[in-house]
N, C-alpha and C positions, 0 to 999 in steps of 0.2 A: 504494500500500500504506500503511496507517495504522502511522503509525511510534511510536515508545513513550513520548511524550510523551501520548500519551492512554492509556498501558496500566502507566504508573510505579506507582500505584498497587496491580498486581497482581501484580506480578514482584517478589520479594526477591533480591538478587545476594547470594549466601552465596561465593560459591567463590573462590580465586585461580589467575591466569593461569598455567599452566606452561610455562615457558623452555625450547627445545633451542636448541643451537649449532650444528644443522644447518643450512647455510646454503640449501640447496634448499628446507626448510619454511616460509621466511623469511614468504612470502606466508601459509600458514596457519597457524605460531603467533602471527605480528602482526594475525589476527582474531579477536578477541572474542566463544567461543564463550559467555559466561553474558551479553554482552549483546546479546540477539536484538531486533531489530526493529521484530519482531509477537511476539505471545503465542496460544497457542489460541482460536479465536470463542469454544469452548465453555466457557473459564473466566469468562467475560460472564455466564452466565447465570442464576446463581443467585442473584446478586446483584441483578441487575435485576430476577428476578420476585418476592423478596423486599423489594424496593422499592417494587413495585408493590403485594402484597397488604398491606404495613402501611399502605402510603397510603388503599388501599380499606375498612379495616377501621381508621382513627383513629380517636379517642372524640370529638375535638373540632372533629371537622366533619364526618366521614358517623355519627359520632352523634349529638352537638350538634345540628347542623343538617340532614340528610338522615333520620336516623331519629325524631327530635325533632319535625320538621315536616312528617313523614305521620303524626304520633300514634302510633308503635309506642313510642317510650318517653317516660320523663317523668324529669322531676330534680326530687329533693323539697325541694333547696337550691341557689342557685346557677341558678335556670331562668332568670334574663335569655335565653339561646339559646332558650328557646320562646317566645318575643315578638318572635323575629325580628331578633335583635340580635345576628350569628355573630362570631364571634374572626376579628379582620383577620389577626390572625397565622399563625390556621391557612389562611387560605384562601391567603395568599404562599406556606404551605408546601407546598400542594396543587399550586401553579401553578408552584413550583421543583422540587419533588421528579417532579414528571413530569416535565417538561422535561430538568430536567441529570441526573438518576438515572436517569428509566426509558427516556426516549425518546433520548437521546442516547446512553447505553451499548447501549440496543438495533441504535441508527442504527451504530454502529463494530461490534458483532458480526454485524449483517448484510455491512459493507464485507469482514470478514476473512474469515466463511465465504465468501462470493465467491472472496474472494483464494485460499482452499483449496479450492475445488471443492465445497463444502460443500451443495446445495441445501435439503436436509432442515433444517440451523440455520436459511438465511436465510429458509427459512420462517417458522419459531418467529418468530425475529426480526420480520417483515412483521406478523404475529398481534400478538404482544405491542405492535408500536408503533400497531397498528390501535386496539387497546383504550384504550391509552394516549391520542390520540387522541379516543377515543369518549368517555372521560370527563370532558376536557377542554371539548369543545366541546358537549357535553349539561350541564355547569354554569355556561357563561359564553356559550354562543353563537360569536361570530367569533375568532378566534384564530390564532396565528402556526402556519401549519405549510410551506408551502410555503420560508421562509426560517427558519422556526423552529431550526435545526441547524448553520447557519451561523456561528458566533462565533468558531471557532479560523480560518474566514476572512476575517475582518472585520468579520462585519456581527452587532454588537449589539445593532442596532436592526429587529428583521425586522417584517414586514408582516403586517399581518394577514388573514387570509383569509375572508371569504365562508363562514358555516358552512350553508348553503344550497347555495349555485353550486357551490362549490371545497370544504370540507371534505370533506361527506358522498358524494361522487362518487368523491374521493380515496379514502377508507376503503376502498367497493366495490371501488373497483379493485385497492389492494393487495393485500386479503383475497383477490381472484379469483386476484391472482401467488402469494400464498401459497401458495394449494390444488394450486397447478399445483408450483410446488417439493416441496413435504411428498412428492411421489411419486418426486423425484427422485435422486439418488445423496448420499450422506454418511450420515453418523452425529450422535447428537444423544447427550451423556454423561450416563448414568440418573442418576450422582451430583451432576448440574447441574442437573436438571430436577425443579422440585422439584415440579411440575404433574402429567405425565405421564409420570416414571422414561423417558424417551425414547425410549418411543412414538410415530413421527410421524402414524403412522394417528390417534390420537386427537387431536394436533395438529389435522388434515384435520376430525374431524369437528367442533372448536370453530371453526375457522376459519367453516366452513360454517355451523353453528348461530350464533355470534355477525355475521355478514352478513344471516343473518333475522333478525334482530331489530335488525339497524339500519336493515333496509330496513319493518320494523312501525314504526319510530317517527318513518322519514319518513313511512308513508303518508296520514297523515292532512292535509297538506299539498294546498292544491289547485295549488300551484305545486310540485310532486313534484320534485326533482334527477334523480331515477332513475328512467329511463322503462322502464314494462309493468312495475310492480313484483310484480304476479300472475303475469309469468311466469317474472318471475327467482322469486319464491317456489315454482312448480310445479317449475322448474331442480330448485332445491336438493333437492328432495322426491323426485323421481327421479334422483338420481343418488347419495340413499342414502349420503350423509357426513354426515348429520346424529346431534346423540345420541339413543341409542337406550337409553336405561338410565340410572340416577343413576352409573352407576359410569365414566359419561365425564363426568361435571360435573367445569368446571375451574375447580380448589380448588388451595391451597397450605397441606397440613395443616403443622401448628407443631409445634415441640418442646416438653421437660417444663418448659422452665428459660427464663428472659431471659436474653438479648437476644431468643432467636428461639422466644418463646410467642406466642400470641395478644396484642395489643394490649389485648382488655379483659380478659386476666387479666394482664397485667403492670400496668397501670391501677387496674384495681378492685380486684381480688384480692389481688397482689403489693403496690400501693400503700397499702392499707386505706381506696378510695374506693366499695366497692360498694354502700355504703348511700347513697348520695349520687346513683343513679339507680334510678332505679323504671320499670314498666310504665305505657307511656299510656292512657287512661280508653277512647278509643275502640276502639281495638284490643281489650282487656282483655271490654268487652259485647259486643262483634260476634262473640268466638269464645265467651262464653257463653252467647248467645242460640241457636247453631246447635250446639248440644253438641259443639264441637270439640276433640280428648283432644289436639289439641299444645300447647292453652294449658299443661295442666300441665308442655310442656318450655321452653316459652317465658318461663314467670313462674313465680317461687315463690309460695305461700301466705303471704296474710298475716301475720306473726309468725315462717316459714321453713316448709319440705314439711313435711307429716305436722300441722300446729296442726289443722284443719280448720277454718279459717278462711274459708278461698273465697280469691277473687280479687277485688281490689280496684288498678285503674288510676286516673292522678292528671290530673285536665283541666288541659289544656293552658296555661302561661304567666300565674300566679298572681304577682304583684308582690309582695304583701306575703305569702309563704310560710309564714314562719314565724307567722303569727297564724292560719294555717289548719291543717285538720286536712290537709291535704296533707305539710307541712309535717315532719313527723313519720314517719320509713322505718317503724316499728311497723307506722303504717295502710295502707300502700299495697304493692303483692306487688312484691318486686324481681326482679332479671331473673332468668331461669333459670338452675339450676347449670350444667348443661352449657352453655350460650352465654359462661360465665364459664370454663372449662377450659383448661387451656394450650393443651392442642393440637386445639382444635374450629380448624375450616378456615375459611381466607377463601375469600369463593366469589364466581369472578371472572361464572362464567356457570352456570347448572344445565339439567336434564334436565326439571326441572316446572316452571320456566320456559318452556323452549322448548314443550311439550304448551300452555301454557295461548297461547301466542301463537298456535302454529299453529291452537286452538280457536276463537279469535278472527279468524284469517286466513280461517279457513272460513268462520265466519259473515255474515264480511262480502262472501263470494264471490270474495277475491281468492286463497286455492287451490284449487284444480278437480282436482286430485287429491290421491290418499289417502284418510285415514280421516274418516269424519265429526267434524263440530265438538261431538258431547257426550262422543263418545268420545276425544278429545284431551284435552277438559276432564276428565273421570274420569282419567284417565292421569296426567294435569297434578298432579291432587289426592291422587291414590294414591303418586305418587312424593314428593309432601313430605311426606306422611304418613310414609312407609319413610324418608324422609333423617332425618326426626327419632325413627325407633323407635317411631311412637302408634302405634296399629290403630285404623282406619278404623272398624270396628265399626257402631254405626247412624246414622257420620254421611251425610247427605243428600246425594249426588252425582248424583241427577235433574237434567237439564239443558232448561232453556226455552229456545224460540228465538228470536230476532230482540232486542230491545232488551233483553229482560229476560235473556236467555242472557248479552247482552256484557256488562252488568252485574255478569251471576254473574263474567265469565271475568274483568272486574276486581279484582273485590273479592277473588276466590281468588287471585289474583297480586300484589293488596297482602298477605294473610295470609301468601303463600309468602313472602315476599320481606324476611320478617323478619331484622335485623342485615346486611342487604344493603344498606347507607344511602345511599347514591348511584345504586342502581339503582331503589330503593324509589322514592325522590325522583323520580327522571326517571320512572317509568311514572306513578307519580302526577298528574304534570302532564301527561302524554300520554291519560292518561283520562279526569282531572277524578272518579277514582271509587276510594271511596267520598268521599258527599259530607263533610267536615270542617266542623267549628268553629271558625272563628278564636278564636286564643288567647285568652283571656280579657281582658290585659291588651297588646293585640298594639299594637307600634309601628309597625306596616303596617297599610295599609287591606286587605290580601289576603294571605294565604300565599304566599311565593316563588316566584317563575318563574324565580329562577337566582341565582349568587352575583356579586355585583360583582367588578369586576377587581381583581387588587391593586394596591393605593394604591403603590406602588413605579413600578407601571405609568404613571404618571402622569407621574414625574418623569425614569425612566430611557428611555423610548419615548412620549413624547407627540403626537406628531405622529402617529405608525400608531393609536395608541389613540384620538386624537379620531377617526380617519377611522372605527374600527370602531364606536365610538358614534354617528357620526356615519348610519351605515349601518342601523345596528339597535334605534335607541333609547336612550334614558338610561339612565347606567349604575350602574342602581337596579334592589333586588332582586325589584320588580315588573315592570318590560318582560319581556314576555314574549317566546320564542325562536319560533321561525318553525315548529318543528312542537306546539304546545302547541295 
C-alpha cells in the first residue's frame, strides 16, 4: 500500500486527537484517525490531468516549437524558435513535468485504486500514463519507462528503453489492460475528472481511439513493433469503442481566471504578449487558397476582425525581424480570438482526428472494415469544421484516391490539428505533408525530427543516455525517430 509520504502533499491535518480515559479504547484512541495512510486514488486526479493538458498546451514549446515548426504560427519578434533554436529550459520542463507530475502521480493513483478495488480509476490511470508516455517518446524517441518510476526505490538513474522494441509495444499493451478495467467495478469522481465528469464509457472509447493512432504512427515502419496492425485496427472498429462524435474528444476545458485558464490566455492575453505571435504564412495561403471559413476562427484580420483586411501569415524564421515588414503585429493576422479565451480546451485527442486516420487507414488497405476512406475523410473534415462553429458551406470535400487522397487526408489533418502542437509536430513528421519551407534563416539543414534530450540528462544519467544515443543516433534535433 503507498503510504503518505507520496500523498503529504494532498492531505491537510486540521483536527486534534480526542483523549478518553477509557482504558478498553486504549488501542483505538492511541490510532490516528486524521493520519491515514492512503488518501482517495480519486483525489490524484485532477491534478495530474491538469498537468498534463498545461504541459500539452505550453507556449514555449508545443508553440515555440511544435506549432512554430509545422508553420501554423509565427512570432513577429522574438522568432529565434522558428530557426530551430527551442528553449533548453522548456524542453527539461517537458521531460520533468511528465515524468514527476503526470506519470508518477498517475503510476500511485493507479497503485491505490488497486489497493481499493477500484478498476474503472486504474483505468483512467493506465490511459493517462499511456499518453503521457506517447508524448514523451514521439518527441525524443528512447526513453526511461520500464524503470522510469523507480526513484522513491532507489534507482535515479533508470534505463532507457527501446522506443521501437519496448516502448511502443508497452503502450499497446496497457491501453489493451485499460479497456479491459474501464468495464470493471469502481467509481471515477465527476468532480476529478476534468476530461470526462466520470464517464468510464468515454474513458473506453479514448482508450481505444488513442491505441489507433499509435498503432497509425507505427505503421509506416517496415520493422513494425506491432504485428497484423490491420487487424488490430479492424479489432478496434468492430468492437465499437471508438469516438463517435466530437463530443467524446478528450479535452480539459479551463476556467475564466489563472491559474487554471488556458495557457495562451494567461500568456498572451493575461500577460499582454498577444501581439508578439502571429499566424504562419503557410498555413494562412493553404486555407485561403481552398476557401476555408475556419481561417477566420483560427486568425484574426489584419489590423483585428471586422478591418477587412484579409489575412496575412508571416514566413517562417526571419533573423533580422525587425527590419522586415514581418516585423510589425499591424501587418500580419494574429491568432484567433477564441484560441486566445480562457476557457477554449486543450485537446488531448479528437473525433476529426480519428475520421481522418481511419481515412487514411483505409486507403492504405490496412482496415477492411467499415466505412469507406472518402467518407471518413468528409467526416474527418465536417467535424473540425463543427468543433470550431464554421459551416462547411462550399468548401470542397471530394475525395481522390490513392496518393492524391492520402495527401488530401494529410494536409486536412495538418489544418485540423491547429494549436494541437505536439500532435501537429508528430503527424507532421509521420507524413512529410504538406511539403514546408525551411525557415528562412534556419540553423538546421532540415526541420526537426524530435527535441534533444535534456542537457540535465547528460550529467545526472549519462551512462543510460549515451546507451540511448548510442542506439538511435545523435542526439540532434535532426536524427530522425524510427517511425518518421
Amino acid at each position: 500500500m503507498r503510504k503518505i509520504k507520496y500523498l503529504f502533499a494532498l492531505v491537510a491535518i486540521a483536527q486534534t486527537l480526542l483523549i478518553t480515559s477509557c482504558d478498553s479504547d486504549f488501542q483505538e484512541v492511541n490510532t490516528n484517525t486524521n493520519d491515514p495512510s492512503t488518501v482517495s486514488a480519486n483525489l490524484l486526479l485532477a491534478g495530474t490531468l491538469r498537468s498534463t493538458s498545461n504541459t500539452v498546451q505550453s507556449i514555449f514549446l508545443a508553440g515555440e516549437a511544435g506549432s512554430c515548426w509545422v508553420q501554423h504560427l509565427g512570432k513577429p519578434v522574438y522568432n529565434t524558435n522558428e530557426m530551430y533554436v527551442p528553449r533548453q529550459n522548456s524542453i527539461e520542463g517537458l521531460w520533468n513535468t511528465m515524468y514527476s507530475s503526470v506519470l508518477k502521480d498517475a503510476d500511485i493513483m493507479q497503485d491505490l485504486a488497486s489497493n481499493e478495488g477500484n478498476m474503472a480509476l486504474e483505468g483512467v490511470a493506465l490511459v493517462v500514463k499511456t499518453y503521457a508516455y506517447s508524448i514523451l517518446t514521439d518527441a525524443f524517441g528512447d526513453i526511461p519507462m520500464s524503470e522510469a518510476l523507480a526513484a522513491d526505490q532507489g534507482n535515479t538513474t533508470p534505463a532507457y528503453d527501446d522506443s521501437r522494441l519496448e516502448v511502443y509495444p508497452a503502450m499497446l499493451a496497457m491501453l489493451d489492460e485499460a479497456i479491459i478495467k474501464l468495464d470493471g467495478a469502481g467509481t471515477i469522481d465527476a468532480s476529478q475528472d476534468l476530461v470526462y465528469g466520470g464517464n468510464a464509457g468515454l474513458w473506453k472509447k479514448f482508450a481505444s481511439s488513442l491505441k489507433f493512432r499509435i498503432l497509425m504512427r507505427s505503421s509506416g515502419s517496415a520493422a513494425n513493433p506491432a504485428d497484423n496492425v490491420g487487424t488490430q485496427l479492424d479489432d478496434l472498429v468492430m468492437a465499437g469503442n471508438l469516438f463517435t462524435s466530437n463530443d467524446d474528444d478528450a479535452k480539459v476545458t479551463y476556467l475564466s481566471a489563472a491559474p487554471n485558464a488556458n495557457p495562451y490566455f494567461e500568456g498572451l492575453v493575461d500577460g499582454g504578449r498577444d501581439t508578439e505571435w502571429c499566424m504562419g504564412e503557410e498555413l494562412v495561403n493553404y486555407m485561403s487558397s481552398t476557401g476555408d471559413s475556419r481561417l477566420a476562427v483560427y486568425a484574426q484580420e489584419v489590423g483585428g476582425d471586422g478591418s477587412g483586411n484579409g489575412y496575412v501569415g508571416k514566413p517562417a524564421g526571419i533573423a533580422d525581424i525587425g527590419n522586415s515588414i514581418y516585423g510589425d503585429s499591424n501587418n500580419v493576422s494574429l491568432i484567433g480570438t477564441k484560441y486566445l479565451e480562457a476557457e477554449q480546451p486543450a485537446f488531448f485527442m479528437t473525433y476529426a482526428q480519428l475520421n481522418l486516420l481511419m481515412a487514411e487507414a483505409t486507403e492504405r488497405g490496412m482496415l477492411t472494415v467499415g466505412d469507406t476512406a472518402a467518407n471518413y475523410y468528409a467526416a474527418g473534415i465536417t467535424a473540425s469544421f463543427d468543433a470550431n462553429g464554421a459551416a462547411v458551406g462550399g468548401f470542397d470535400t471530394s475525395y481522390a484516391t490513392g496518393a492524391a487522397g492520402l495527401e488530401q487526408i494529410a494536409k486536412q489533418s495538418w489544418v485540423a490539428l491547429f494549436l494541437q502542437g505536439y500532435e501537429a509536430f508528430a503527424e507532421y513528421r509521420r507524413t512529410g505533408t504538406p511539403v514546408l519551407p525551411l525557415a528562412i534563416d534556419a540553423q538546421e539543414a532540415s526541420i526537426p525530427s524530435r527535441f534533444n534530450y535534456p542537457l540535465s540528462q547528460q550529467s545526472l544519467n549519462n551512462a543510460n543516455y549515451s546507451t540511448a544515443v548510442s542506439n538511435q543516433g545523435a542526439d540532434l534535433l535532426t536524427t530522425p525517430l524510427w517511425w518518421n
